[in-house]
VEXDREN-2710 file (C-alpha; in Angstrom, 1 decimal):
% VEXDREN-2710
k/r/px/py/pz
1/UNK/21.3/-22.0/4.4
2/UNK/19.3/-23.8/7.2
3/UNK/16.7/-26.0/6.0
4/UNK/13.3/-26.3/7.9
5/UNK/11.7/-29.0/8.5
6/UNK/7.9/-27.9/8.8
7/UNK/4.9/-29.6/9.8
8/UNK/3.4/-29.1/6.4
9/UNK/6.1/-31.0/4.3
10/UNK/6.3/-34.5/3.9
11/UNK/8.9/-36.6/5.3
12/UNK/9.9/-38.0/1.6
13/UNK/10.5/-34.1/0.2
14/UNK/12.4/-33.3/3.5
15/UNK/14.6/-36.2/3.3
16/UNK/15.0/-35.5/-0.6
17/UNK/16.3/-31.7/0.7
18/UNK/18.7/-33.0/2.9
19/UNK/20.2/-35.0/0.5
20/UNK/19.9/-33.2/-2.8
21/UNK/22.4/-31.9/-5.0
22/UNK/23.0/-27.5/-5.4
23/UNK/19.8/-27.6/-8.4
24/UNK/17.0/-29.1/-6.3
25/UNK/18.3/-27.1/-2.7
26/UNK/18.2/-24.1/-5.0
27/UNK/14.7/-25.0/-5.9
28/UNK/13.3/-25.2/-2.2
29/UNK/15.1/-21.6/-1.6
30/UNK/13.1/-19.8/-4.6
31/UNK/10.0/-21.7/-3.6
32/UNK/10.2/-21.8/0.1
33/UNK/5.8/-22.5/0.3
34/UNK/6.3/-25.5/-2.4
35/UNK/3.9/-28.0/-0.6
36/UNK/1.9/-26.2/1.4
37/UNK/-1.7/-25.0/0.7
38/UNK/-3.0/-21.8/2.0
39/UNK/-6.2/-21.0/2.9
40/UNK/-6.5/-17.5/1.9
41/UNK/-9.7/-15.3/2.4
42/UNK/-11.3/-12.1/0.7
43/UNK/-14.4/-9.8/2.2
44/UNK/-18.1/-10.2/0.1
45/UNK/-17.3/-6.3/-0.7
46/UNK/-15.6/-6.3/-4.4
47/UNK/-13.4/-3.5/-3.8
48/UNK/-11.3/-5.9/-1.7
49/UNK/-10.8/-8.6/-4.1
50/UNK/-7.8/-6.9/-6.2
51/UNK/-5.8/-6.5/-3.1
52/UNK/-6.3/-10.5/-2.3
53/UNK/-5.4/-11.2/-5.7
54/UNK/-2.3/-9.4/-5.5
55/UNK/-0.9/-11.1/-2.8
56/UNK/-2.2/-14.5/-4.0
57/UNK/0.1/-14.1/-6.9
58/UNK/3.3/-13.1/-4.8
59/UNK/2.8/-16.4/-2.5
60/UNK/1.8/-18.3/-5.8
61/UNK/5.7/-16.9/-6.8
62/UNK/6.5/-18.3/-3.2
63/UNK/5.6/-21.6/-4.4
64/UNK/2.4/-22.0/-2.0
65/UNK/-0.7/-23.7/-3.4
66/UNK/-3.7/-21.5/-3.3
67/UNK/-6.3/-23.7/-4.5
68/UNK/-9.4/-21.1/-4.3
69/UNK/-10.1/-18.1/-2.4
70/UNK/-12.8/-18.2/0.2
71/UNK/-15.6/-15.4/0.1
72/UNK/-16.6/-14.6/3.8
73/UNK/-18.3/-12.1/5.9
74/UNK/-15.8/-10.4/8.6
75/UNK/-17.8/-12.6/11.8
76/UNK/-16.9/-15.7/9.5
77/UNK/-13.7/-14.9/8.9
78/UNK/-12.3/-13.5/12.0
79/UNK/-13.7/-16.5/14.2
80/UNK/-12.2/-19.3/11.3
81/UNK/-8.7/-17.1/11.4
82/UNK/-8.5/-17.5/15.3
83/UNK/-9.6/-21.2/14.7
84/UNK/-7.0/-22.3/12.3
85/UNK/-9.4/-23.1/9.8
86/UNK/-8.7/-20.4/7.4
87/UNK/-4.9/-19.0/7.4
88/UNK/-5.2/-15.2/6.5
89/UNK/-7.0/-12.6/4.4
90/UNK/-5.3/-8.9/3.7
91/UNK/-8.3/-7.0/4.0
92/UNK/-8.5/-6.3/7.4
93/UNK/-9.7/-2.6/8.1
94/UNK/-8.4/-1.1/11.8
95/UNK/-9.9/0.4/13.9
96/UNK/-13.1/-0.5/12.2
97/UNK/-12.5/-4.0/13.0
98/UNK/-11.3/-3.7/16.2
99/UNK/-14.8/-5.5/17.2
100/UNK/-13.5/-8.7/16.2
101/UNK/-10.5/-9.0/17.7
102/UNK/-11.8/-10.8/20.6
103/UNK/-13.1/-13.6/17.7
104/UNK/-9.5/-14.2/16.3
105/UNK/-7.4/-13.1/19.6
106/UNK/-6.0/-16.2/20.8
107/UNK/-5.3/-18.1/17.4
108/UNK/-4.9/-14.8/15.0
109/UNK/-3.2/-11.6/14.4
110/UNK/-2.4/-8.5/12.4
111/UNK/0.5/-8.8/10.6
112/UNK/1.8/-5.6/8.2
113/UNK/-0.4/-3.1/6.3
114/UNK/-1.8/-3.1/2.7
115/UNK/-2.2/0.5/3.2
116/UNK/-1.5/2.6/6.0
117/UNK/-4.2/5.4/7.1
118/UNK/-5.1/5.7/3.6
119/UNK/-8.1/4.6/4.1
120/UNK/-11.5/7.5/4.9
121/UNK/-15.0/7.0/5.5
122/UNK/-18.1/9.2/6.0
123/UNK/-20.8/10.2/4.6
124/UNK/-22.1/12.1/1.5
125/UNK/-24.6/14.0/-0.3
126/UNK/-25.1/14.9/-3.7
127/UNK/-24.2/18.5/-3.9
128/UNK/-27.2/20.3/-5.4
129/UNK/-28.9/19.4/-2.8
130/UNK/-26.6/20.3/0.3
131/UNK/-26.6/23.9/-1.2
132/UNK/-29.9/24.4/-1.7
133/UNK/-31.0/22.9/2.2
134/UNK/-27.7/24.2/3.8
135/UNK/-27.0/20.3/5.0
136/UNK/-23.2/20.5/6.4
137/UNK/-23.7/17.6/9.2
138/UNK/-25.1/14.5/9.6
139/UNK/-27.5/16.0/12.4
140/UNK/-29.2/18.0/9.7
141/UNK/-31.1/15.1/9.2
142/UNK/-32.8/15.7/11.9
143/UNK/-34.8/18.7/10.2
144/UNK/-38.0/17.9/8.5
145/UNK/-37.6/19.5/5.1
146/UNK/-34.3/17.4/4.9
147/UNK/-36.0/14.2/5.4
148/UNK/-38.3/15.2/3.4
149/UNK/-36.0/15.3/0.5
150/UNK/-34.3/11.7/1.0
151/UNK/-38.0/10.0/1.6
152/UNK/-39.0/8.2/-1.1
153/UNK/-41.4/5.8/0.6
154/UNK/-43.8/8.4/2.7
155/UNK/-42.5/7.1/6.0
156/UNK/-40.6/10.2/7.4
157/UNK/-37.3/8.9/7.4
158/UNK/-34.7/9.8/5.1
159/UNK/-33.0/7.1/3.0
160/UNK/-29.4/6.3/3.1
161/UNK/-27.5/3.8/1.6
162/UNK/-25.6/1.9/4.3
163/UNK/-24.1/-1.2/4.9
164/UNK/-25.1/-4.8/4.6
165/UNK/-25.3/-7.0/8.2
166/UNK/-21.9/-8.4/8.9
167/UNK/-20.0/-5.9/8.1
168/UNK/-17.8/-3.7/10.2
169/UNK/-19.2/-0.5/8.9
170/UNK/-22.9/-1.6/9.8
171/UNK/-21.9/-2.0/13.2
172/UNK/-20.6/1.7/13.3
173/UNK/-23.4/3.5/11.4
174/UNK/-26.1/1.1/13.6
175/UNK/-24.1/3.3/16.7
176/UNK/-23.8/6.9/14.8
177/UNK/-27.7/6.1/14.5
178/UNK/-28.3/6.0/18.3
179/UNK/-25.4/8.6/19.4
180/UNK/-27.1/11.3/17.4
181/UNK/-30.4/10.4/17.5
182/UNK/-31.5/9.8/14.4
183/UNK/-32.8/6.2/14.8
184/UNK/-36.2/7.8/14.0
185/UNK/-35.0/10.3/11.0
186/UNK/-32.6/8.1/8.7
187/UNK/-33.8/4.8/7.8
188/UNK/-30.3/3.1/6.8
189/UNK/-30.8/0.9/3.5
190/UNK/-29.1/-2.6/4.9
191/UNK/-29.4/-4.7/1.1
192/UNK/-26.4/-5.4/-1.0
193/UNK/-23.9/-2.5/-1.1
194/UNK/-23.2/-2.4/-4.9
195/UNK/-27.0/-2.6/-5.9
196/UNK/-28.0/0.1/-3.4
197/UNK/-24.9/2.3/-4.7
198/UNK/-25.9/1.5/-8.6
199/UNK/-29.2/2.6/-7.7
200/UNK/-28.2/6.4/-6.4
201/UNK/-25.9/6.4/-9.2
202/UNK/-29.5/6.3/-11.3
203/UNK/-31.2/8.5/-9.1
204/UNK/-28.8/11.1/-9.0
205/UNK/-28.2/11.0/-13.1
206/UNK/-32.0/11.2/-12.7
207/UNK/-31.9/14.7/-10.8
208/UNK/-32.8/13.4/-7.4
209/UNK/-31.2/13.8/-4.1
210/UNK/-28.8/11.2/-2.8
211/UNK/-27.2/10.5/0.8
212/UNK/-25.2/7.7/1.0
213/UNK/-22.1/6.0/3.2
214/UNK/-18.9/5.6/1.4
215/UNK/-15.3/4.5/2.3
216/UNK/-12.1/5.1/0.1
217/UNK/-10.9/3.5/-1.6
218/UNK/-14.3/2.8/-3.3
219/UNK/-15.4/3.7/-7.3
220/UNK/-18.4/5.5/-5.6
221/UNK/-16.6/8.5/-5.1
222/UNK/-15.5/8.0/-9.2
223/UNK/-18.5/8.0/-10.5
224/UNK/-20.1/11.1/-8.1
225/UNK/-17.0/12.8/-7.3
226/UNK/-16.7/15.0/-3.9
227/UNK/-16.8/18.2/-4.6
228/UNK/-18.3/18.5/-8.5
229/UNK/-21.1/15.7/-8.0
230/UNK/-21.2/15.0/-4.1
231/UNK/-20.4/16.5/-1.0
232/UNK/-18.6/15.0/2.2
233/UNK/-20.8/16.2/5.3
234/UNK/-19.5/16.5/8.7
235/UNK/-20.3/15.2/12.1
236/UNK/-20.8/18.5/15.1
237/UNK/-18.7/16.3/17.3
238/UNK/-16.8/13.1/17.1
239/UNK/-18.6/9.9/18.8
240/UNK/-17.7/6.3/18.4
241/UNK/-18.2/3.0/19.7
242/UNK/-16.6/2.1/22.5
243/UNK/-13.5/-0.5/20.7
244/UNK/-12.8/3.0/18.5
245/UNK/-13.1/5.2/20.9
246/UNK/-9.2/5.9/21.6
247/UNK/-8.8/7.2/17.9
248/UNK/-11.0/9.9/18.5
249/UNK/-8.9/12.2/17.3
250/UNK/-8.1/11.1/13.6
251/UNK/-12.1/11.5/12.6
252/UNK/-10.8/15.1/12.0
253/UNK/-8.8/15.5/7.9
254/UNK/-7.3/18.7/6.7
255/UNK/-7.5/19.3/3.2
256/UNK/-10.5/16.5/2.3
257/UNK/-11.8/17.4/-1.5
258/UNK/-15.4/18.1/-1.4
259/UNK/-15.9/18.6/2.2
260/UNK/-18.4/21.3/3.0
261/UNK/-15.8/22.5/5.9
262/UNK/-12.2/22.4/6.6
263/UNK/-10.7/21.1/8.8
264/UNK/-13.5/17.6/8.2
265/UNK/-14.8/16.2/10.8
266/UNK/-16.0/12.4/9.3
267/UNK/-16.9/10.8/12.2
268/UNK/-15.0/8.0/11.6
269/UNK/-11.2/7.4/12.0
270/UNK/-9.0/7.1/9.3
271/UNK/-8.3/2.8/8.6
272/UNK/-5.5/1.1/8.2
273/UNK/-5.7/-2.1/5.7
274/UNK/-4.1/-4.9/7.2
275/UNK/-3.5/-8.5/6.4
276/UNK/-4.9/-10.9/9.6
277/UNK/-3.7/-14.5/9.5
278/UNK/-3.7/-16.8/12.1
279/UNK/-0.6/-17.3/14.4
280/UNK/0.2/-21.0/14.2
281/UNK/0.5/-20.9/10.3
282/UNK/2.8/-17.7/10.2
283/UNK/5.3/-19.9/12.7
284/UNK/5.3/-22.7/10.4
285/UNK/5.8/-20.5/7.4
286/UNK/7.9/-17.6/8.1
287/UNK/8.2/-16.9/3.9
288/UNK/4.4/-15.5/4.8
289/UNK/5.3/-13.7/8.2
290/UNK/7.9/-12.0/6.2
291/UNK/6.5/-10.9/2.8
292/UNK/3.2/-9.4/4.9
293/UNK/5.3/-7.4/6.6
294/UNK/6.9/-5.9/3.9
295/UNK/4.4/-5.5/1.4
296/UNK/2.2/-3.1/0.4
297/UNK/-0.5/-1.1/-2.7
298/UNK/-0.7/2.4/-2.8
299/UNK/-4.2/3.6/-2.3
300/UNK/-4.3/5.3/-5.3
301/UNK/-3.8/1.9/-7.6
302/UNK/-6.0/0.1/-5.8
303/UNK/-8.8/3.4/-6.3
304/UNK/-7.6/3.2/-10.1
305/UNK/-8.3/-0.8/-10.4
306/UNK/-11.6/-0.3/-8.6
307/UNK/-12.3/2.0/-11.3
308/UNK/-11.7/-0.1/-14.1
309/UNK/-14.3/-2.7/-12.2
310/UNK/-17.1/-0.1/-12.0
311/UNK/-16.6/1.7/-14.7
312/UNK/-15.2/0.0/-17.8
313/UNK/-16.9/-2.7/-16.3
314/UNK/-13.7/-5.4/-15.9
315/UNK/-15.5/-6.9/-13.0
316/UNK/-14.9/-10.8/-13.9
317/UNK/-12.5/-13.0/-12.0
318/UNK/-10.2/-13.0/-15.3
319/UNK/-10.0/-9.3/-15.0
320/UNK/-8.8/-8.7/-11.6
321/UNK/-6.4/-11.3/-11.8
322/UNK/-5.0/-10.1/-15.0
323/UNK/-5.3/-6.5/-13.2
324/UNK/-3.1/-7.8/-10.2
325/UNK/-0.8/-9.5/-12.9
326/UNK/-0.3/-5.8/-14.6
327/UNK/0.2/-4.5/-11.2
328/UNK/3.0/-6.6/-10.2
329/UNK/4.9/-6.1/-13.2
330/UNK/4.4/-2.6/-13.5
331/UNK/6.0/-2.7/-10.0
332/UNK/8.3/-5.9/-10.7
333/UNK/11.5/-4.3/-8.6
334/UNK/9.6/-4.0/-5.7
335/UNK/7.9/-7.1/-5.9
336/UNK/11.6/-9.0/-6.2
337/UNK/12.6/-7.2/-3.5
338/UNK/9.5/-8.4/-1.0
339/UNK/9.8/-11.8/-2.5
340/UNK/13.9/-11.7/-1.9
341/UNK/13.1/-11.1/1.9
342/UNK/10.5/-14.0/2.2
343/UNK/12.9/-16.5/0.7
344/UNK/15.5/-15.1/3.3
345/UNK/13.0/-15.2/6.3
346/UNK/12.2/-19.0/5.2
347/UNK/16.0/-19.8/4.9
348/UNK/16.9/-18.5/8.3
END
C-alpha cells in the first residue's frame, strides 16, 4: 500500500501512518476519508433527499465527516461546486442541467450516474378529462373550451402546476411556453412544488380537472397513476432550449404507461442522475472519485422510497435516513463491493 499524504490531513496523523504498526495502517485503509469533512449538498425538491442520504452513509462507512447536509437551489449549488465552497451533491439531472455547466465548468464536474436515463418528464392530465375534450398535446391548450376547463380564476388561461424559480425544469417549461405559443393560454403555477401537487391531488379527488408537470421518479405519478388516474400528453413536435437541443431525439419513449399515443413524444429528453462535485476535492480524495463512479439506485427503489414519503407519510429526516440505512443493507454485497473499490482507489 502507498500512503497519501493529502492536503486535508494533518501532519501529526500522517506522521502517526508512517510509523504505525499493521492495526492502525489497517485502520487508515478501511477509513481512507478519516479526517476530512465533506461538504455535501441536496436539491430543495424532497424527492432528491433519499438519494443524498444514501451516499452520505457509504462515505460516512469511508470514514469522511459529514457534519450536515446543505439545502440549495441548482444556481446556488452549481456556482458554490465550481467555487470550491461546497464539494458535491448526487442529484444532478443531465441534460436538464446542462444550463449550468458554464457556473461549475472550471472548478466542477460530473462524475458517475445515480441513475442512468431512467429518469422522464412531461406533462399530464387527469384522464376523465382528456377523453372527454380529446386533449392528446400540449398545443391543445391552445383551444378555448380546454382553457376553459383548467381556469379556475376567470382569467383565460389554463392552470398548470409547474416549477418553482431556480429550478432546472422552470427554465425548460418558461421556453415550451414561448416555443408553442402558449404564453397567453397556460398560466404556469411557479409556488412550492409539493403544495401545488397536494393541491391537484385534492382537486382531482374532488372531481375536477388537473394538468400538471411531473418528472419520474416522483410520488405524483403514485398517487394519480398514468393510465387509470392521469394521462401523459404529447408534444406535435420536439423543441428545446438551445443547451438540450442535441438530445432531440430521446423526447420520443416506446412503450410509456398512460400515454395517449405510442410511440410518446414528451417533449423533454430522458435524464440522467448524476453526482457533480467539484474537481480539486475529487484529486485530493480519490476514495470519493472512485465510489461515484461506481455506484448507483435503481429508479424503481428510489420511486418506492418516494412513496413511502408521500404516502405513508415517512417524510421526517429520521425516516429517510433509516430508509437509506434499509437500503444499504438490503443491498449490503453491492455496497461492500463499491466501498472495496474506494478503499483501493485511496490506497493506490
Amino acid at each position: 500500500m502507498k500512503l497519501r499524504l493529502r492536503s486535508s490531513v494533518s501532519v501529526p496523523l500522517a506522521a502517526a501512518l508512517l510509523f504505525a504498526g499493521p492495526a492502525l495502517v489497517q485502520a487508515a485503509e478501511e477509513e481512507p476519508g478519516a479526517g476530512v469533512t465533506v461538504k455535501l449538498a441536496r436539491p430543495t425538491w424532497d424527492t432528491g433527499w433519499f438519494p443524498a442520504e444514501v451516499y452520505r452513509q457509504m462515505l460516512t462507512e469511508l470514514g469522511y465527516e459529514i457534519r450536515r447536509v446543505s439545502t440549495l437551489d441548482n444556481p446556488a449549488f452549481y456556482q458554490s461546486v465550481g467555487q470550491g465552497d461546497m464539494h458535491l451533491w448526487v442529484n444532478g439531472w443531465f441534460p436538464l442541467h446542462n444550463t449550468y455547466e458554464e457556473a461549475f465548468a472550471k472548478g466542477g464536474e460530473k462524475v458517475g450516474y445515480v441513475a442512468k436515463g431512467g429518469a422522464l418528464q412531461g406533462y399530464l392530465v387527469d384522464k376523465k378529462t382528456a377523453q372527454e375534450l380529446n386533449i392528446t398535446a400540449l398545443e391543445d391548450f391552445k383551444r378555448d373550451d380546454v382553457k376553459k376547463q383548467f381556469d379556475s380564476d376567470g382569467d383565460g388561461k389554463a392552470e398548470m402546476v409547474a416549477c418553482p424559480p431556480g429550478w432546472g425544469c422552470e427554465k425548460t417549461i418558461a421556453y415550451h411556453m414561448e416555443a408553442y405559443g402558449l404564453k397567453e393560454h397556460v398560466d404556469p403555477i411557479k409556488a412550492s412544488y409539493a403544495a401545488s401537487m397536494a393541491d391537484a391531488l385534492g382537486r382531482y379527488k374532488n372531481g375536477q380537472s388537473v394538468f400538471f408537470y411531473t418528472w419520474t421518479p416522483n410520488w405524483t405519478v403514485g398517487l394519480m397513476r398514468p393510465g387509470e388516474d392521469v394521462v401523459w400528453i404529447t408534444v406535435n413536435e420536439t423543441k428545446l432550449p438551445p443547451d438540450q437541443a442535441q438530445f432531440a431525439d430521446a423526447t420520443m419513449v416506446k412503450g410509456l404507461d398512460g400515454c395517449v399515443k405510442d410511440p410518446c413524444n414528451l417533449g423533454w429528453p430522458a435524464n440522467d442522475i448524476r453526482p457533480v462535485a467539484n474537481t480539486e476535492f475529487l484529486e485530493e480524495n480519490p476514495a470519493v472519485r472512485r465510489l461515484l463512479e461506481v455506484a448507483s439506485i435503481p429508479i424503481g427503489d428510489i420511486y418506492e422510497q418516494n412513496a413511502k414519503m408521500q404516502q405513508d407519510g415517512e417524510d421526517s429526516k429520521a425516516d429517510i435516513r433509516r430508509h437509506a440505512s434499509e437500503w444499504i443493507a438490503d443491498n449490503r454485497k453491492r455496497v461492500d463491493r463499491w466501498l472495496r473499490s474506494a478503499r483501493r482507489a485511496a490506497g493506490s
